[in-house]
N, C-alpha and C positions, 0 to 999 in steps of 0.2 A: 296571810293572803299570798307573798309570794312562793312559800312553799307550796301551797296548792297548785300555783300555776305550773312551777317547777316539775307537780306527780303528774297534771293532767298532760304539759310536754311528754311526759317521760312516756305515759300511759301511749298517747299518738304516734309516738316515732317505733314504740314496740308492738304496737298494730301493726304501721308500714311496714317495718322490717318483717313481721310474719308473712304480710304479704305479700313482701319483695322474693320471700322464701320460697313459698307455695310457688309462686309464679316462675321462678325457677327451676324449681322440682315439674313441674308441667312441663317446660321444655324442655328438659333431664331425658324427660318418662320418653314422650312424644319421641328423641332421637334415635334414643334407645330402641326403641318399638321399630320403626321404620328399619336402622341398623341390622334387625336381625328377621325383617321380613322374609328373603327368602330360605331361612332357615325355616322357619316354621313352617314355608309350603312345605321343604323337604320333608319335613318330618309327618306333616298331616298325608305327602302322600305314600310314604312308605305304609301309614299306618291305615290306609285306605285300599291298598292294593292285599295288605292280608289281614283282614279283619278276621275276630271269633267272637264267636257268642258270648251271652252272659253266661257269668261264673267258668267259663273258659278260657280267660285273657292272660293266658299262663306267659304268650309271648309276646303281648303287649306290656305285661307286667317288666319283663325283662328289658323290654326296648326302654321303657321307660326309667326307669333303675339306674340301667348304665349309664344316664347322660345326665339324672337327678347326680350322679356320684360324681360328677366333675363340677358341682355346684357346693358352696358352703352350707350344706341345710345335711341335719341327721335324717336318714332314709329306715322307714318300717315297711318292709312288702308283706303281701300275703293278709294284710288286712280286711275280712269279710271274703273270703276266700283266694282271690286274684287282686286286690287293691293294693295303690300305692300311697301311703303319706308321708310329706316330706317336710320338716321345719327348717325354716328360718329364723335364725334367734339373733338380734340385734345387741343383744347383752345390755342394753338400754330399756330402761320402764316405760308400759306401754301396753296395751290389750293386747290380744291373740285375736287378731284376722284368717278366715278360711275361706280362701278360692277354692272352687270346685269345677271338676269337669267327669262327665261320663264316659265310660270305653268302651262299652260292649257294641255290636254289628246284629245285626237280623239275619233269618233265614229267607233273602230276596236274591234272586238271581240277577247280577248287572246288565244292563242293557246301554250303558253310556258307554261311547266311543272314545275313551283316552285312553294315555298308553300306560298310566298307572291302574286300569280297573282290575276288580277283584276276578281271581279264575280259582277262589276259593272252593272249597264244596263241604258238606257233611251228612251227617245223618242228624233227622230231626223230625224227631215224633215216628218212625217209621218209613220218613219217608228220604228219598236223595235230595239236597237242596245246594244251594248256591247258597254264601255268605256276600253280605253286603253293605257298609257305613250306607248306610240308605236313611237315615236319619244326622247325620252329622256331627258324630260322637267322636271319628277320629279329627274334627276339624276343633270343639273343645279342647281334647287331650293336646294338640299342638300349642292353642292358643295358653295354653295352663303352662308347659313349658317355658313358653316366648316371654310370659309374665314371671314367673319365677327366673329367668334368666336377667330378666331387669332389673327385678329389685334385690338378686344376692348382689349383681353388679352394682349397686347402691347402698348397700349395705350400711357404708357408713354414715350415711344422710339422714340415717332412718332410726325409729327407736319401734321398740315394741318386738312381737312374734309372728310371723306371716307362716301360715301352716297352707300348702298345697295340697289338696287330696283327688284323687284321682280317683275314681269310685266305679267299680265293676256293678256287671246289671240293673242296670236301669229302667229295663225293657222288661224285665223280670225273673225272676230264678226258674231255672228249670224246675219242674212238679217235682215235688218230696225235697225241694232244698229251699235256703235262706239264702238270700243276698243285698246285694244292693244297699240305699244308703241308710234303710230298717235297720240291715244288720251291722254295720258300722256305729251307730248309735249306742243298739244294742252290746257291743264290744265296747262301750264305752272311749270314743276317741274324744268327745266333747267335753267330757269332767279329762280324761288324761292330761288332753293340751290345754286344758281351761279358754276353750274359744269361747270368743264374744259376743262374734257375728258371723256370720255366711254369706259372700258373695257368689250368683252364677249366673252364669248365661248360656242361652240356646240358639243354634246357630236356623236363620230360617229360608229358606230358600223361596218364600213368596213376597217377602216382604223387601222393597227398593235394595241395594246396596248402598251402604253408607247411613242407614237412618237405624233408631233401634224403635221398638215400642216397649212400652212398661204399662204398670196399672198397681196402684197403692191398695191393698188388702188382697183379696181372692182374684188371684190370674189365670189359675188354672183349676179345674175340676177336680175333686175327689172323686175316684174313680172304683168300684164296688165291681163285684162279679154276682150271678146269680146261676144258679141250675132247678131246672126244673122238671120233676121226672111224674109223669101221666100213668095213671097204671087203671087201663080196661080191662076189658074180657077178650081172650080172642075168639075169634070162627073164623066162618068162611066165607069170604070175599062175595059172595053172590047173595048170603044172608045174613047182613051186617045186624038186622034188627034181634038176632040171637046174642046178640055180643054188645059190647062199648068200645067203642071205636076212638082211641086215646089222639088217633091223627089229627080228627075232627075235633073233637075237644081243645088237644092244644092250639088250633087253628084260631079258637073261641078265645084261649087263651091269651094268645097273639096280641089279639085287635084289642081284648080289653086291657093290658098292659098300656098298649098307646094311647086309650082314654084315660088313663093317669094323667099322663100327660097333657091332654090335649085339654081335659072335662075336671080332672079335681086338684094340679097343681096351678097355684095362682106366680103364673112367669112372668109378672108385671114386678115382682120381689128380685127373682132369680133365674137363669137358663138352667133347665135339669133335661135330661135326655135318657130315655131307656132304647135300648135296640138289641132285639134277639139274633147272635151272630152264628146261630147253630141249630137245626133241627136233624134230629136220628130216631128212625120208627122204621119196623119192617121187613121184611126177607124177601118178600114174592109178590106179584099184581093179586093176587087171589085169597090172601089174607087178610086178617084183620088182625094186626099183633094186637099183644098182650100189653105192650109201653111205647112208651114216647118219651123222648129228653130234648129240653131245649136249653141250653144256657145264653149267655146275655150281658152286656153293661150297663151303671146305671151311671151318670154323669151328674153330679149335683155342687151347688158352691157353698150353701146352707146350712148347719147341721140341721136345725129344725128339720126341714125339705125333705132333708136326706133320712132322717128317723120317719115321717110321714110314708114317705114315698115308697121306704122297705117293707111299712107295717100295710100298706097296699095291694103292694105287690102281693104277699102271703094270702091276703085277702080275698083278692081278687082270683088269683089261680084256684085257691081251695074251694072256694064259693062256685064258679065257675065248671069246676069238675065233680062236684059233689053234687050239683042240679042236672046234670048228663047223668049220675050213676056211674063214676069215675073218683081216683082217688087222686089228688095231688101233691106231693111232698115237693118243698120249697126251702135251698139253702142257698143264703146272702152272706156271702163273703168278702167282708171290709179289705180294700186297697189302701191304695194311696190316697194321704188325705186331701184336701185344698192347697195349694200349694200359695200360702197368704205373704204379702208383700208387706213388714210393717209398717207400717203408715208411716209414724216419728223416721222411722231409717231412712225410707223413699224420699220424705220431703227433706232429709237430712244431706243426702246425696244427690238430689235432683240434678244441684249446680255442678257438681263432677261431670257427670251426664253432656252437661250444656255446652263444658270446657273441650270434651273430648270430641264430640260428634255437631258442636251446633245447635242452638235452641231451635230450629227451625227443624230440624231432622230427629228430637226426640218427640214421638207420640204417643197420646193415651191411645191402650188401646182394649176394647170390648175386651169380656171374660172368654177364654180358647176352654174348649168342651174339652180337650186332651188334657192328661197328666202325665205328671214330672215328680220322683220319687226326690227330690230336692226339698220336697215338703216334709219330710222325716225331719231333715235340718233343720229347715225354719221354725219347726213345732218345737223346737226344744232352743233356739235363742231366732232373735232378729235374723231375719235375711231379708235378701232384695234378688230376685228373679226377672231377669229380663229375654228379649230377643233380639238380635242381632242380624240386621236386615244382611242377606246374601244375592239377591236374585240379580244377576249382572244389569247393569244400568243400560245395555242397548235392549235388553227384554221388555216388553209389557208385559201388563197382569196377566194375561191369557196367556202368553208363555210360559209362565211359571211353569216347573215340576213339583212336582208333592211328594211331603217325606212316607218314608216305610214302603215306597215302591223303584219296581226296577230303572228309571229314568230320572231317579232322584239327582241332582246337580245345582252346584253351587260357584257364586266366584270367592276365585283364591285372594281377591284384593279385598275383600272384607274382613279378613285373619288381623291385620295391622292396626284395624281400630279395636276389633278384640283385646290384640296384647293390650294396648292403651287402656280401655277404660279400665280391666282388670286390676291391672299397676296401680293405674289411677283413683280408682275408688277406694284401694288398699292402703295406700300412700293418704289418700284425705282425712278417711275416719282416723286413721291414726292422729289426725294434727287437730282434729276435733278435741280428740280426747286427755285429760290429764296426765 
């Protein structure tokens, strides 16, 4: 008897003491984090001011490199064409952790008035463009730094592998090329470094400062492309009734696409959304071409939905143009999948979550019709995908700006809980685990 009481002491005081630990390492993280806040504006705004495209990050690659290289972690660049991963190896047993953050910039022209904005430019698609972090990829890339800066500085505290990856196109590979974190996969970085899990986050410019939102399984949409190319008769513009007129058709097309939606998908299960972002037909007022092309996205969280909804689509346009006297070809092009939150991980880290930002300031939140190529990741081990409220705390809702446009704007004081929970959640699963 009194041995037992002896193991069950023993068992108690080795709880506390874990917990005395944790609780330490939280405020380690926390100092840390604050410590090198306004390094990380620095670095999010240099990387803000010259932003490149996907699969172009030839001089983000580099920025990032040289400062991975004043860090204890072994550096691989050129990963997936422009990417950077970096380990951390604690020489102590322990899982392989992957933070992630994205680099690439859009073809958006800036229109915010600070005195880092981009006066970048290129060629894209044909045409002259502005580049632009118009989504907040150099504000990730910084906060990915600031968290690998805390926990090499920790090193010894720590047991396990903390792998950083930095990951080019996210936004998408340019046409006829691979990128992003498909082809990362694909190069096999996850059997390399034997990772575990994947941590990431998106920075959001509508949602409060200081609070995050999450959601355990489907957060984000799988996201599909489709084209669809009409092929009538032509004549002439005066006597359309000689011809087949592929405009009007896909016009027919159009509407009944959105009766998918509206009339045969049951969105009481799941949010799915089609929207045709392109129509091309034509030369002159006075003709009646020969084709039409419309391409399109399809937004689904489902696979069921999403297999339904493709075999529709084909349905619908070909049925549609075959009862005009018109022909339809119809090609669905699989994206990026669902971007799924594991349930077991989410509720596993919930309380990180709690420690860093407040249980009051984390929320569920609805399923976001956007995708996140973060889903490549997750599909091949656990991950947890969150967002990370930006929108400065003297705005209202109706202030917000919106990502992927030219007035896109964020505050700089939300980078600091970034670094934290990153460290944080890295730092937990590790003490979770054997």
């Amino acid at each position: 008897m009194m041995k037992k009481r002896f193991l069950l002491l023993g068992c108690l005081l080795g709880s506390s003491l874990l917990g005395l630990s944790q609780g330490h390492l939280h405020e380690r993280i926390s100092a840390k984090a604050a410590g090198i806040e306004r390094q990380v504006v620095e670095w999010r705004r240099h990387l803000h001011q010259y932003p490149e495209l996907s699969n172009r990050e030839f001089n983000t690659m580099a920025y990032i490199v040289d400062y991975m290289k004043t860090l204890p972690v072994e550096i691989e660049s050129g990963v997936a064409h422009t990417g950077v991963v970096a380990l951390l190896d604690t020489g102590k047993p322990g899982p392989t952790v992957a933070l992630r953050a994205d680099m690439d910039a859009l073809p958006v022209r800036e229109r915010v008035d600070v005195p880092f904005a981009s006066k970048e430019e290129t060629e894209y698609l044909g045409q002259r463009v502005g580049i632009m972090h118009a989504c907040g990829h150099d504000s990730h890339v910084a906060m990915l730094m600031g968290a690998a800066t805390v926990l090499c500085e920790m090193k010894e505290e720590l047991n396990g592998r903390f792998l950083f990856v930095f990951q080019p196109a996210e936004e998408g590979a340019p046409v006829g090329e691979e990128g992003g974190a498909a082809l990362m996969v694909k190069e096999g970085i996850i059997e390399k470094y034997g990772v575990d899990v994947f941590f990431g986050l998106h920075i959001s410019s509508v949602i409060e400062e200081g609070t995050i939102n999450y959601r355990p399984n489907g957060i984000m949409a799988a996201a599909d492309q489709f084209k669809i190319k009409v092929k009538g008769k032509q004549t002439h513009g005066s006597r359309p009734w000689d011809g087949v007129d592929p405009i009007v058709v896909s016009a027919q097309i159009i509407m009944g696409l959105q009766a998918i939606i509206s009339r045969q998908t049951d969105l009481t299960n799941e949010a799915a959304v089609i929207t045709v972002g392109k129509i091309t037909s034509g030369v002159r007022n006075n003709i009646v071409p020969e084709e039409a092309e419309m391409i399109g996205t399809i937004r689904t969280f489902d696979t069921a939905m999403q297999r339904e909804i493709h075999n529709r689509i084909v349905k619908t346009a070909t049925s549609i143009a075959e009862a005009s006297g018109a022909e339809a070809e119809v090609d669905i092009i699989r994206g990026y999948p669902v971007t799924f939150n594991n349930p077991q991980l989410t509720a596993q880290m919930l309380p990180t979550l709690f420690t860093v930002f407040g249980e009051e300031a984390v929320r569920v939140t609805k399923p976001v019709t956007g995708a996140e190529d973060f889903s490549f990741f997750a599909r091949e081990v656990p991950g947890l995908f969150f967002f990370l409220g930006a929108r400065p705390a003297e705005w209202g809702p109706m202030e917000a700006t919106f990502h992927h446009t030219p007035d896109f704007f964020i505050s700089e004081g939300s980078f600091v809980l970034g670094v934290e929970a990153l460290s944080q959640l890295a730092v937990d699963y590790m003490a979770s685990r054997p």
